[in-house]
N, C-alpha and C positions, 0 to 999 in steps of 0.2 A: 461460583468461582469468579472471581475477578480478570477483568479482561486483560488481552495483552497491553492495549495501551492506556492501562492504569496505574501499570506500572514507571518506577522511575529507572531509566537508561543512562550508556555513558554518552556524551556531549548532547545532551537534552536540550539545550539551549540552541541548538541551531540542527542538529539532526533530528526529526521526527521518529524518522523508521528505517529499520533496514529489512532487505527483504529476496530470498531465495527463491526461484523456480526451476524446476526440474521440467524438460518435453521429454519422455518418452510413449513411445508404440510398443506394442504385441505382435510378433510374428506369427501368431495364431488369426491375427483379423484384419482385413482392408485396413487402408489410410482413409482419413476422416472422409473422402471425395466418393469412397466406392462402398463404405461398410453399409448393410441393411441394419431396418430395424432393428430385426432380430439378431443381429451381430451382438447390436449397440448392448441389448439389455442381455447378454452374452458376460460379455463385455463386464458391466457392470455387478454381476452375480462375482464373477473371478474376482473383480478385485475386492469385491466385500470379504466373501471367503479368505483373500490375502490376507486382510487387515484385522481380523475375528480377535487373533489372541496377540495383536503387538501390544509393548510393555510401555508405557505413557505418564505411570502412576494416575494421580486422580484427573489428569487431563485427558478423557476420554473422547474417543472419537465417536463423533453419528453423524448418522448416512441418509443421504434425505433424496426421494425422488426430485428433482426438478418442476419436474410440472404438477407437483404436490404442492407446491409452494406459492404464494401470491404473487403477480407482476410487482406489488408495491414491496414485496420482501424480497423480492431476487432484486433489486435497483437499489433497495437500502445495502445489499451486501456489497455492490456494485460502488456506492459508493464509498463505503469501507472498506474500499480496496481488497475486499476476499472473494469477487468473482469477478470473470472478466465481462466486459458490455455484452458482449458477441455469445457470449456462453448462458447470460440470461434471457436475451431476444429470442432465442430458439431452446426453450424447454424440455423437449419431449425428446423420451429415452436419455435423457442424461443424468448423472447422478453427483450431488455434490457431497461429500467427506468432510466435516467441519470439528474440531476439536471446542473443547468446550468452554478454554480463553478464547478463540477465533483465530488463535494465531496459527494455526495451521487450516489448511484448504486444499483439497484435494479434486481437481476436476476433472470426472473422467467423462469422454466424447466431449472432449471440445475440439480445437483444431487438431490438435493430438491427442493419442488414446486417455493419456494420463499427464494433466502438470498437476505437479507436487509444489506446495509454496507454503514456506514459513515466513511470517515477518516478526519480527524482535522492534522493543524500544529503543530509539537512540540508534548510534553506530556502534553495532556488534552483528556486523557479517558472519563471524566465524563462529556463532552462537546459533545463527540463524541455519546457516549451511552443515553443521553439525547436527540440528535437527535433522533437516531436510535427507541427508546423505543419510540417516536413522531409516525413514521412512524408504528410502528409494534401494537403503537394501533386503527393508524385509518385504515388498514386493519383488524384487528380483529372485528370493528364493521360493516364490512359486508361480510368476511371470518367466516367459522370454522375451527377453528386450528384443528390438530391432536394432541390432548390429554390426557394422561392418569395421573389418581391421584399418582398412585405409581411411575410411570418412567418420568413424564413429558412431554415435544414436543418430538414426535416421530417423526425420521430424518430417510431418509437411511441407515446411517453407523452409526453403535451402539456408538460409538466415540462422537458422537454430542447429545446423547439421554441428557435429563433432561434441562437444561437450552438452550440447541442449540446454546450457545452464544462465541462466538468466539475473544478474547481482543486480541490485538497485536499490539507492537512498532515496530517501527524502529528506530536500533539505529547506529551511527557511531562510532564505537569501534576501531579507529586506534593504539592510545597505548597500549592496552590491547592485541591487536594482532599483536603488533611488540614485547612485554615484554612476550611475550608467555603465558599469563592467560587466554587464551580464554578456552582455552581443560579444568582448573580448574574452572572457569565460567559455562561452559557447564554440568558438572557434580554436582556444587550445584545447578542449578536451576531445574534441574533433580528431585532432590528429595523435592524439594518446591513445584512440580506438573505443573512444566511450561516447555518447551522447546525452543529451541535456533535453528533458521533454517537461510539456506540461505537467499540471498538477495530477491529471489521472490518467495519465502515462500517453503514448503516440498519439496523436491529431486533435489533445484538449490543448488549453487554453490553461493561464498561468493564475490562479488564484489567491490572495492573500499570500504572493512574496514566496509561493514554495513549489522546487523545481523536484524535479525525478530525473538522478543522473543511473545512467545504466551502462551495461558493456555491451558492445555492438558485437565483437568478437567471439566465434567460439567455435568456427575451426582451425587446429594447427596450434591448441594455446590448451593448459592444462588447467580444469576446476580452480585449483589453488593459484593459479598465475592472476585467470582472471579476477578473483576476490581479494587478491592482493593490490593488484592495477585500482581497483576501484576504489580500494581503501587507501592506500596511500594519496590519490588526489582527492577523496573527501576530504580527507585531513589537509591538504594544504588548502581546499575551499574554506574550509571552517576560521583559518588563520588568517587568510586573506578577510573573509567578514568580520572575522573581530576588528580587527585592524581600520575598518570603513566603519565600523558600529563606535567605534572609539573616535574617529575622525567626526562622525556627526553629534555627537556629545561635545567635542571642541568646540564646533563654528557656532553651534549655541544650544547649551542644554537648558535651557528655557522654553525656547520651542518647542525642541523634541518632547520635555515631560508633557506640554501642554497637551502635544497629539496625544499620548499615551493615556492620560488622565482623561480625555474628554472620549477617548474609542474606551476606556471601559468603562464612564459614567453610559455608554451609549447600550453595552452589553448589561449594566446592572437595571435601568430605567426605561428602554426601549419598549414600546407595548407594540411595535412592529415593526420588523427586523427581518428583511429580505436574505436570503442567502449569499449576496452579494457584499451588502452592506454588514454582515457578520464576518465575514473574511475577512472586510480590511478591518476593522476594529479587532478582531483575536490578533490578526499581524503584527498591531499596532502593539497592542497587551500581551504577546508575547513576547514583543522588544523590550518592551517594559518588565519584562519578569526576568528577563537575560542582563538587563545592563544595572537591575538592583534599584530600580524606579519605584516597582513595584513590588514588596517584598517578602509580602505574605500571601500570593498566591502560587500554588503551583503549576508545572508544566501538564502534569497528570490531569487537574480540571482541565486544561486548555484541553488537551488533548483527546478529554470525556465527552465536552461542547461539541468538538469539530465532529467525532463518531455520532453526534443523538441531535444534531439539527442538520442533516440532509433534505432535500424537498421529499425524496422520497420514503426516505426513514420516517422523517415528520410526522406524513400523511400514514404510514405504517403503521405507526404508534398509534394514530387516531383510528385506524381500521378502515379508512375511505378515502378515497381520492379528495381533497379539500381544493377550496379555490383560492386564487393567491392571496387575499388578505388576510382570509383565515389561516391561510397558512403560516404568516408570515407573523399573526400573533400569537397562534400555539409556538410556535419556535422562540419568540420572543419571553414566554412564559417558561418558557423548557430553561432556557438561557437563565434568568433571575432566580426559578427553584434551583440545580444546580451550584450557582455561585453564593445562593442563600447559606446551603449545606454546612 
């Protein structure tokens, strides 16, 4: 089965991903700070049983002990945005749920008993959260949530209390952060009650031009409020970048092709290719495939590349921890097979 993001999504050219999480608890077991082992793998029997006969069609779910898993493939998921950092650092007794596009993720004993997360191509929240609310109510009919009438799903960290629901894009914001609007960006959506993080969500770092906007909110505000909120200012970011992606086309689209053209002679002919230096060239080659520079490749390769040269996936794929050269020329071979295709 082909991945979720091989596929093509709506506003692909500047949305990456959208993407749904659900926190809920069990009033049958401790909060993450107090459950025992034996809670945990408890715990993780119930919700397999939950999930036995939900209806998915050929998208099937499996269930994978955690500490069954490699260091180097819990960090490749990590980096594919289908587990959190915190969730793979500490393995044992956890169980991850994985669908068989990737685009569902299921992790239970992580800060909370269970987050539910789908992510979709492109911007389609309401695609994503239509899954997700799938999943979250056929665990509910044989879970007890932890619920209260005044506060909602009660989470570990008061931050998630009421809805527990968590909206978030990704977007590729090149113009905008070559025209220096990001910092005025950052501080309107501040006070619309969303924030603006790195590329792999709180306390990374901005990579190749793509930011993860999310909602901060989520007590006192209804599911559908917040995935409205979020969607309606993706879509005014999206207008605003076009509009600065069209403005650096003006002052001189000579230059711009130049960058564009020389970041993907760099991804077609590179025999070493740091992960660093692949980010800003797909940035590069992605503008280039958005503003019709570039016009026989698609979004779906780009978006194949970013998933299959991670350092850690890299080295996953090779079965062993590699050292940076090597590393950096398996990725560079991964990069020209692909784009060969």
């Amino acid at each position: 089965m082909i991945k979720w993001y091989q596929t093509q999504g709506p506003d692909n050219g500047i949305v990456l991903s959208s993407r749904i999480r659900l926190a809920r608890n069990i009033v049958d077991f401790p909060f993450h700070s107090k459950i025992s082992f034996e809670q945990r793998e408890q715990l993780n029997q119930k919700v397999a049983a939950a999930l036995e006969n939900i209806n998915l069609g050929e998208n099937k779910l499996r269930f994978y002990k955690l500490d069954e898993l490699s260091q180097l493939k819990r960090y490749s998921l990590v980096e594919q945005h289908e587990i959190s950092r915190e969730f793979a650092a500490k393995p044992e007794h956890r169980m991850l749920v994985l669908s068989e596009d990737h685009s569902i993720s299921i992790m239970v004993n992580e800060e909370d008993h269970l987050r539910i997360q789908v992510i979709t191509n492109g911007l389609d929240l309401a695609k994503a959260y239509q899954l997700c609310n799938q999943i979250d109510d056929v665990l509910d009919e044989t879970l007890t949530y932890a619920f209260d009438e005044k506060l909602g799903y009660l989470t570990s960290c008061p931050t998630n209390l009421g809805t527990g629901l968590r909206a978030s894009v990704m977007m590729h914001l090149p113009a905008l952060e070559q025209t220096g609007l990001i910092s005025q960006l950052t501080s309107t959506i501040n006070k619309l009650g969303l924030t603006i993080r790195g590329t792999y969500g709180e306390g990374s770092s901005v990579i190749g031009s793509i930011y993860q906007i999310s909602n901060q909110i989520t007590l006192g505000i209804t599911e559908q409020d917040a995935i409205q909120n979020l969607e309606s200012v993706a879509r005014q970011i999206i207008e605003s970048e076009e509009k600065a992606r069209e403005n650096l086309r003006n002052q001189d689209s000579r230059q711009l092709e130049d960058i564009v053209f020389r970041s993907l002679g760099t991804l077609k002919y590179a025999r070493l290719l740091s992960g660093n230096d692949f980010f800003k060239a797909v940035s590069n080659v992605r503008l280039g495939v958005s503003m019709g520079i570039i016009p026989d490749l698609s979004y779906t390769k780009l978006n194949e590349l970013m998933n299959l040269t991670g350092t850690a996936t890299i080295c996953d794929r090779a079965g062993k921890q590699l050292p940076p050269e090597e590393r950096d020329y398996v990725r560079s071979a991964v990069i020209r097979e692909k784009l060969e295709e």
